[in-house]
C-alpha positions as CSV (number, residue, x, y, z in Angstrom):
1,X,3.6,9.9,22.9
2,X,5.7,8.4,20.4
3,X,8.7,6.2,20.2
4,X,11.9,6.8,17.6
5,X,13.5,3.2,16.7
6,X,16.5,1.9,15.0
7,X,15.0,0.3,11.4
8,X,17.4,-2.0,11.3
9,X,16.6,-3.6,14.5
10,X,13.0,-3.4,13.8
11,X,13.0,-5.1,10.3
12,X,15.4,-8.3,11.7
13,X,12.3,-8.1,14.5
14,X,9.6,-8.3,11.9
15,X,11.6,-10.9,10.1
16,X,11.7,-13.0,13.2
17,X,8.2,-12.5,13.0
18,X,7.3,-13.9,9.8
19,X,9.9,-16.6,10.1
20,X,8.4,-17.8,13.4
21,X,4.8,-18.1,11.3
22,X,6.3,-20.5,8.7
23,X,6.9,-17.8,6.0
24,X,9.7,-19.1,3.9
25,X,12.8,-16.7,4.2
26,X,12.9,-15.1,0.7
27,X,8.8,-14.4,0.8
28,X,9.4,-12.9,4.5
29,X,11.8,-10.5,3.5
30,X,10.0,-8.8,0.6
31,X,6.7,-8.8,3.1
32,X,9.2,-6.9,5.7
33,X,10.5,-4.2,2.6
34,X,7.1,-3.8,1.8
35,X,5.5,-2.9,5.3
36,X,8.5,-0.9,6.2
37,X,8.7,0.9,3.4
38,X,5.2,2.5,4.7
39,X,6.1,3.7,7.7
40,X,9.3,4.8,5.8
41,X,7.3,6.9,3.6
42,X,5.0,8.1,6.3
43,X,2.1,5.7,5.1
44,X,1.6,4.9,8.8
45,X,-1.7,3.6,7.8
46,X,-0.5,0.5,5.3
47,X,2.6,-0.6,7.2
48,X,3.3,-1.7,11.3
49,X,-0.4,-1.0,12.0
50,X,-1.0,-4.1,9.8
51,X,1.1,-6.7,11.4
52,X,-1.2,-8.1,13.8
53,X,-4.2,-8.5,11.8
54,X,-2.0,-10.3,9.1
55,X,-0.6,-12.2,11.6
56,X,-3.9,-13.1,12.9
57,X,-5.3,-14.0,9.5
58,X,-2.2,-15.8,9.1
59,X,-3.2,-18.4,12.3
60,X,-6.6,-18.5,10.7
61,X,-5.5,-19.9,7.7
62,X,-6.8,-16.6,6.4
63,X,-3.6,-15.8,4.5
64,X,-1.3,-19.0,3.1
65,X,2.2,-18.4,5.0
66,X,3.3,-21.3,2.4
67,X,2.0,-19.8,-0.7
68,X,2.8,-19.8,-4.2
69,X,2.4,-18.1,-6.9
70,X,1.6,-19.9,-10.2
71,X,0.9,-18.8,-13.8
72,X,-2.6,-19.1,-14.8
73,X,-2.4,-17.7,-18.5
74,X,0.4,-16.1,-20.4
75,X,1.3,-14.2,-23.1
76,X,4.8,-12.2,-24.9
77,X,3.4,-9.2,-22.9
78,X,0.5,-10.1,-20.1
79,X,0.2,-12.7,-17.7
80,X,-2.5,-13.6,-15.0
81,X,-1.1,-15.0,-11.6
82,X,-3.0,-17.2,-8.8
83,X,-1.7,-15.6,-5.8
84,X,-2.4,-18.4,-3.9
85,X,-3.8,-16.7,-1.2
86,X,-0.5,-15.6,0.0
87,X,0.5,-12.6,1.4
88,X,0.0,-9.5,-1.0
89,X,2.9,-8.0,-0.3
90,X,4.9,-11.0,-1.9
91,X,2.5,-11.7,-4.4
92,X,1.9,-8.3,-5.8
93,X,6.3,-8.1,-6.0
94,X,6.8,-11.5,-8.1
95,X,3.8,-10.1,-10.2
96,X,5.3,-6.8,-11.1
97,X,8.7,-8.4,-11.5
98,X,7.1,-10.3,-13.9
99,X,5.4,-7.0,-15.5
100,X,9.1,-5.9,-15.6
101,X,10.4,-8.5,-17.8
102,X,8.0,-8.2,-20.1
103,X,8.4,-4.9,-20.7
104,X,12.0,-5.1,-21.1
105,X,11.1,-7.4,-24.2
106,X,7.7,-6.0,-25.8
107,X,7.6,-2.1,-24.5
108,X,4.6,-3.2,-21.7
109,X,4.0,-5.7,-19.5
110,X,0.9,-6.5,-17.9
111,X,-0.2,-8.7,-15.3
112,X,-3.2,-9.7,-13.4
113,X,-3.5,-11.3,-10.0
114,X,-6.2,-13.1,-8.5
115,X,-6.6,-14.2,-4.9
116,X,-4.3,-12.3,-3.5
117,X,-4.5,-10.1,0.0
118,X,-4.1,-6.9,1.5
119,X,-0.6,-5.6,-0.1
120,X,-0.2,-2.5,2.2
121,X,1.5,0.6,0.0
122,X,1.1,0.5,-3.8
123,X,3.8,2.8,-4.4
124,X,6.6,0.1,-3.3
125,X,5.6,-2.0,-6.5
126,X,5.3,0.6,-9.1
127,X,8.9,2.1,-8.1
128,X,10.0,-1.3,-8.6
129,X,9.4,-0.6,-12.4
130,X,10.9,3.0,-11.9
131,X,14.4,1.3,-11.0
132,X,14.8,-0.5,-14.0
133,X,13.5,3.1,-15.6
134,X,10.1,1.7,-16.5
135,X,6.8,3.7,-15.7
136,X,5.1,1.5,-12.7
137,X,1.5,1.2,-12.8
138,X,-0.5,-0.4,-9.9
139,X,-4.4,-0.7,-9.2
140,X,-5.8,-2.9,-6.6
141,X,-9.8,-3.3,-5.8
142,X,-10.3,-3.6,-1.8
143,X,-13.5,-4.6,0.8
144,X,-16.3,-2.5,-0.3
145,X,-15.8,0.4,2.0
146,X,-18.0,3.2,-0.3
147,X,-21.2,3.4,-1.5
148,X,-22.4,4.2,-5.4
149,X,-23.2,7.6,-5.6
150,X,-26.5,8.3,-4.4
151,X,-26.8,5.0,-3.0
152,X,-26.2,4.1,1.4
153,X,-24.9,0.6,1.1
154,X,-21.0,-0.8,1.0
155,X,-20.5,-1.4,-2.2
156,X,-17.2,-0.2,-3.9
157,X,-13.9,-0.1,-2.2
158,X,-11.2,2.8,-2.0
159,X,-8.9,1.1,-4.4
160,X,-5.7,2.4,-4.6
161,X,-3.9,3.6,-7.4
162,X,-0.5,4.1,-7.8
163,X,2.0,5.5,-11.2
164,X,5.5,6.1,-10.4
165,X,7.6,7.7,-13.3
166,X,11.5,8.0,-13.3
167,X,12.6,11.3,-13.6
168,X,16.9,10.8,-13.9
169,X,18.3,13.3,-11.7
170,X,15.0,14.1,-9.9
171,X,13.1,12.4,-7.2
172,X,10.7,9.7,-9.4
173,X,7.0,11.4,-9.5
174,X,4.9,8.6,-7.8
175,X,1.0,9.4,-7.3
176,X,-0.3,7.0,-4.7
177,X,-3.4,7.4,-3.8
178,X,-7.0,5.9,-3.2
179,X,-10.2,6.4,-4.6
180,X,-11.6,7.9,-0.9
181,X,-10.8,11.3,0.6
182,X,-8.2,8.9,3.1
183,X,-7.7,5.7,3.5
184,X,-9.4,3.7,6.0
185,X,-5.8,3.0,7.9
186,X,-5.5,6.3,8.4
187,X,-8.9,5.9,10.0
188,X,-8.4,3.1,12.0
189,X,-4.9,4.7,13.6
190,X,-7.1,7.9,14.6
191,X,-9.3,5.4,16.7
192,X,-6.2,3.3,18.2
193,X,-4.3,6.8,19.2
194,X,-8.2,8.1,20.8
195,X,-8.0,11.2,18.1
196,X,-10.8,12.4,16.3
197,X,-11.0,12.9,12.3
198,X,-12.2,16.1,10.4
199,X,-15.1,16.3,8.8
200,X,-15.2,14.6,5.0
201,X,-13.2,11.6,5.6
202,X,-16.2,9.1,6.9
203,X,-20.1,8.7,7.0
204,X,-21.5,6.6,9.8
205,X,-23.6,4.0,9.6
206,X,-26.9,6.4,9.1
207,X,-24.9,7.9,6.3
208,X,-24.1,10.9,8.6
209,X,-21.0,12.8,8.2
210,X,-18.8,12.3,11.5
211,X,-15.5,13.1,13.2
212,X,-15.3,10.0,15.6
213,X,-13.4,7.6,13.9
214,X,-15.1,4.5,15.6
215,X,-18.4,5.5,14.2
216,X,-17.0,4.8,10.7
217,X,-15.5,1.4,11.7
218,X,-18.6,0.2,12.8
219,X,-20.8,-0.3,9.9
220,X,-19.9,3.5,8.3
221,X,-19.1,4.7,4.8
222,X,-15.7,6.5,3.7
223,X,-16.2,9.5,1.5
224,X,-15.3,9.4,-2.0
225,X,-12.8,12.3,-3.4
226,X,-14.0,14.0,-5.6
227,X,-17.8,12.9,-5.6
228,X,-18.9,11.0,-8.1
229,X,-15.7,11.0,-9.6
230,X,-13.9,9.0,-7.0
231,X,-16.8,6.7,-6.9
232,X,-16.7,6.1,-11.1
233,X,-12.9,5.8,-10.4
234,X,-13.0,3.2,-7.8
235,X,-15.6,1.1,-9.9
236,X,-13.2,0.8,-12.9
237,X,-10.1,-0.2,-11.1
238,X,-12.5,-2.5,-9.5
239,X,-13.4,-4.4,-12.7
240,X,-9.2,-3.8,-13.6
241,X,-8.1,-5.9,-10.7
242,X,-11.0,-7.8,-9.9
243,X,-13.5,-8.6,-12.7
244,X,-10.8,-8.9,-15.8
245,X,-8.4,-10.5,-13.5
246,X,-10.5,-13.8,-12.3
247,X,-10.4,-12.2,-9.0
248,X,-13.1,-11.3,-6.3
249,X,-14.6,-7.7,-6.9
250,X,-17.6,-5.8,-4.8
251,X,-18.5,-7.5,-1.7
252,X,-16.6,-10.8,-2.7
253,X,-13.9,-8.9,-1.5
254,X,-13.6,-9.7,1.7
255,X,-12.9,-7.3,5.1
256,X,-9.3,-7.8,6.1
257,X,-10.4,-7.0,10.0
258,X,-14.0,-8.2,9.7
259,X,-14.4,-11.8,8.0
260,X,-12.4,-14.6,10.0
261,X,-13.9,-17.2,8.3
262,X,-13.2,-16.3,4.2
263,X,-10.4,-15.9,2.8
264,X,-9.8,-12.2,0.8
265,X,-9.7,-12.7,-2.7
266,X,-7.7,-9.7,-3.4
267,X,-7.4,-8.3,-7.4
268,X,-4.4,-6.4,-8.5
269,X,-3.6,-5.1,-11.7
270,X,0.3,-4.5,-12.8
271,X,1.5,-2.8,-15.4
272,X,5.3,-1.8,-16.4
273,X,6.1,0.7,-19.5
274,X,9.5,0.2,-21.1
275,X,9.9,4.4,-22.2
276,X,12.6,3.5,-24.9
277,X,10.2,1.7,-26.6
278,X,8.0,5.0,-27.4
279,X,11.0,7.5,-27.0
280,X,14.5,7.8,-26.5
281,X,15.4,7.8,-23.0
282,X,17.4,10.9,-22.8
283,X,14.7,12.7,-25.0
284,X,12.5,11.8,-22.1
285,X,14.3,12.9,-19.4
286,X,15.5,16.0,-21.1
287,X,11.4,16.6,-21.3
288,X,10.3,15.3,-18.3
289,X,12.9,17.7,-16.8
290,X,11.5,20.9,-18.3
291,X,8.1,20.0,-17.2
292,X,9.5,19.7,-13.7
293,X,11.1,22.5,-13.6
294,X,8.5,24.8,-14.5
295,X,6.0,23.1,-11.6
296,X,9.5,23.4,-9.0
297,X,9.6,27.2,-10.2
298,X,6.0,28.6,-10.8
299,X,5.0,31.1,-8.8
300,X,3.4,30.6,-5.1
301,X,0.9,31.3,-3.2
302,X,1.2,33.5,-0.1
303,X,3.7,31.6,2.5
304,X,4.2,28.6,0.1
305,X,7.9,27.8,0.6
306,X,8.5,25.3,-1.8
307,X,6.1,23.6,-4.7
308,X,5.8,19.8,-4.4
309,X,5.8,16.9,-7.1
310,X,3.9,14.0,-6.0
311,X,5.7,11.3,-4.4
312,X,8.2,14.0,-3.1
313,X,7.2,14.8,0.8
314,X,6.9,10.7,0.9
315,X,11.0,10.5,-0.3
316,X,12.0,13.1,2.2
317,X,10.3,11.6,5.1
318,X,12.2,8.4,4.2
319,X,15.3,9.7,3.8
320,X,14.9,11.4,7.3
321,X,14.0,8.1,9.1
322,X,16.3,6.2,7.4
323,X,18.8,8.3,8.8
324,X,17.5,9.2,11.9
325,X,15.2,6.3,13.4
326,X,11.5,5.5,12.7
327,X,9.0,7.5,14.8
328,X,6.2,4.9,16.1
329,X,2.7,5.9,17.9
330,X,3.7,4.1,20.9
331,X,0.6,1.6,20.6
332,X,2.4,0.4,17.9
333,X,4.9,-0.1,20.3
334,X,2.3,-1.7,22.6
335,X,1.4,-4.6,20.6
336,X,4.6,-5.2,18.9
337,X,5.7,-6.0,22.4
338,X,2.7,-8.4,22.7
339,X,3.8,-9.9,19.8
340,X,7.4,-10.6,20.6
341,X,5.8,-12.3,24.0
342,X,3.7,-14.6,22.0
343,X,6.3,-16.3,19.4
344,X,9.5,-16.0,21.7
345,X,10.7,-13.0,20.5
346,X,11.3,-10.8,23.5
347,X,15.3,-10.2,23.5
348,X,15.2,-9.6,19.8
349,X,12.0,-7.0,20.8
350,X,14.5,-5.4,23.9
351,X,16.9,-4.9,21.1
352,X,14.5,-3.2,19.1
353,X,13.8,-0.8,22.0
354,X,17.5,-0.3,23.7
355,X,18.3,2.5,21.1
356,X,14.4,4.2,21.0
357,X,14.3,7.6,22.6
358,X,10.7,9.3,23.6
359,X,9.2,12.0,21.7
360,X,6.1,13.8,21.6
């Protein structure tokens, strides 16, 4: 079962939330966009399911609810930034805001992060850059949750990647994806909801492939897309966000679900391309627009009904629950309701739930 909720409602909830653990009002509204923004785009896996193991982490001491952000070398067109062990999500923002300004000024800006968290969906940051009609570029390195190929040990992470491009009168073209054949939220909500996973998303901890999700929680492998290829991706982005940034990389990167007692030390890597500084804008819009056109109008394979750009099912899905209520596995429900119990939040939580209706 699953519940349908008002979005409004549920993001002055969440803010509540992140209020109530000390966040400071500007910080706890960009960490609210962020996570919302999952679920908005269907990226169940990097937005609500999160909230009570950053939470948790928060108590711990895990994540700084207080951080800030500071400037650890600079330069006309890069930058590296301490994230303070803050909350990714607002962290990963004032970094590619940064990014931004640069590029306004120089053609790219570039910027680094060290000790940072979990930031949930990459694509959030690199539209950022897409709205001031820059090309968004966003890498992250993440708990080694892959092995090397050929090897049976934990050693790389999925690390996402994201590049989002404007496209004028078009949907923006935003590939978001990770180095593993899914990522290991999607993983985790299998196990919450009792489902089992096909074949090719996870190894157990023999190395053998397996369709219960729990057996790849507990001490398993994700698979790598593509092979060797996803693994030689993940490795570089690793040394992107985490070696050249100052930040952790490999197994210094912590488990966000596993490791109470150290803190994350989450890389990211930022990058924002001003297109007028290569060629014109219209030029490149006129361009970019052919190229789409011919994908939107090639010919399809047997009952294809439409070809997709990437990023394009993700918009749709948020213009649909924007408009018509965010659809919730209601386990999510389940523990958003614990939540509200335990930081005083129960009428805001009813208020939430007054305008949900049940589907399947």
């Amino acid at each position: 079962m699953k519940v349908k909720v008002n979005v409004e409602r549920l993001r002055e909830f969440c803010l509540a939330l992140f209020l109530k653990l000390g966040v400071a009002e500007e910080a706890a509204n960009i960490i609210v966009d962020v996570i919302l923004e999952a679920d908005l785009r269907g990226v169940s896996s990097h937005g609500l399911l999160r909230l009570p193991i950053y939470v948790k982490r928060m108590e711990l001491g895990l994540i700084n609810n207080r951080a800030e952000p500071s400037v650890v070398k600079e330069t006309v067109a890069t930058a590296v930034i301490d994230g303070d062990h803050g909350m990714g999500q607002y962290v990963a923002t004032r970094a590619m805001e940064m990014a931004i300004a640069k590029a306004a000024h120089t053609g790219i800006g570039v910027v680094g992060v060290r000790n940072s968290t979990h930031f949930g969906v990459a694509a959030y940051y690199a539209l950022l850059a897409v709205k001031k009609e820059q090309i968004g570029i966003v890498l992250s390195n993440t708990t080694p949750l892959m092995a090397p190929t050929g090897g049976s040990r934990r050693l790389v992470g999925n690390n996402p990647l994201c590049i989002a491009v404007p496209a004028w009168n078009h949907v923006p073209i935003v590939l978001d994806m990770a180095c593993s054949n899914v990522a290991i939220g999607r993983i985790q909500l299998a196990a919450k909801e009792g489902r089992q996973i096909p074949l090719g998303w996870g190894l157990d901890r023999e190395g053998v492939p397996t369709t219960d999700p729990k057996a790849v929680l507990d001490g398993g492998l994700l698979e790598p897309m593509a092979g060797y290829k996803g693994y030689g991706l993940a490795l570089v982005i690793d040394i992107l966000a985490g070696v050249l940034t100052g930040s952790g990389f490999g197994e210094e990167v912590t488990p966000l679900y596993f490791d109470f007692v150290n803190k994350q030390r989450t890389g990211h890597f930022l990058m924002a391309i001003n297109i007028g500084h290569f060629i014109n804008k219209d030029l490149f819009y006129s361009r970019l627009g052919r190229l789409i056109e011919s994908v939107k109008n090639s010919p399809r394979a047997p009952e294809v009904k439409e070809i997709f750009l990437p990023g394009e099912i993700e918009e749709k899905k948020r213009q649909r629950n924007l408009l018509e209520g965010l659809t919730l596995p209601r386990v999510f429900i389940g523990e958003l309701s614990l939540l509200a119990d335990k930081f005083g939040l129960r009428d805001l939580f009813e208020r939430v739930m007054k305008t949900n209706q049940v589907t399947i």
